[in-house]
C-alpha positions as CSV (number, residue, x, y, z in Angstrom):
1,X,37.8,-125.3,-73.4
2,X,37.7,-122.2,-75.2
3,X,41.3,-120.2,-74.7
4,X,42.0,-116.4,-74.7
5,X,38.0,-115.5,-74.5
6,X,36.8,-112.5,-73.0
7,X,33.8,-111.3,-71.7
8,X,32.2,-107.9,-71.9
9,X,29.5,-105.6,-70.0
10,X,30.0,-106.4,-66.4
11,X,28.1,-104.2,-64.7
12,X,28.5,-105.5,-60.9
13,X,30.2,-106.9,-58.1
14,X,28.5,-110.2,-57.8
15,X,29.3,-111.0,-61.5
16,X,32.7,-110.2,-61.5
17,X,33.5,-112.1,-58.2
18,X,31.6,-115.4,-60.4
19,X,33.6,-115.2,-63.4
20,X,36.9,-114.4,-61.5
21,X,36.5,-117.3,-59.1
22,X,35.4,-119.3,-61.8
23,X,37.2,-122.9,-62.8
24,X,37.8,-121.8,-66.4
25,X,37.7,-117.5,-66.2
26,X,38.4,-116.0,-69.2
27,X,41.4,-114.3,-70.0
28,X,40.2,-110.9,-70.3
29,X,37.0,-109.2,-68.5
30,X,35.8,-105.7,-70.3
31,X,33.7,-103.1,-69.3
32,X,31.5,-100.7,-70.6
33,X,32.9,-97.3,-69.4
34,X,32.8,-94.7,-72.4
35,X,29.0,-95.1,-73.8
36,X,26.6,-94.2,-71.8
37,X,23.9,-95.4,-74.4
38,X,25.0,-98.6,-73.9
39,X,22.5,-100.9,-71.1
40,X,25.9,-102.0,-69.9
41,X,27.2,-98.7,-69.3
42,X,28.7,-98.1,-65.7
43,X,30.0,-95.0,-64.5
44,X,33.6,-94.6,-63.3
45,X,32.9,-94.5,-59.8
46,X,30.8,-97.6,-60.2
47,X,33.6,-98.9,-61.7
48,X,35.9,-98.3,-59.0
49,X,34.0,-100.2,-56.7
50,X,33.3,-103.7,-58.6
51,X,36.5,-104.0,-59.1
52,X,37.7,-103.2,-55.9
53,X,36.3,-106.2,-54.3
């Protein structure tokens, strides 16, 4: 088991709800929020809902 991992770029709810409810979920989940270059950019108020689920 890796400990302390993270994953980054989650872009939607369905994802999110996987890796939370997962057996082993990491211990931090990142987003991209602050480059919009990026293709796992999401929007603030995109944001807001993922993670409001």
């Amino acid at each position: 088991m890796i400990k302390g991992c993270k994953i980054c770029g989650v872009k939607d709810s369905d994802t999110l709800n996987y890796i939370i409810n997962h057996p082993h979920p990491p211990k931090f989940i990142g987003f991209i929020c602050n480059y919009p270059k990026s293709s796992r950019y999401v929007e603030l108020n995109s944001l807001k809902k993922i993670i409001k689920c």
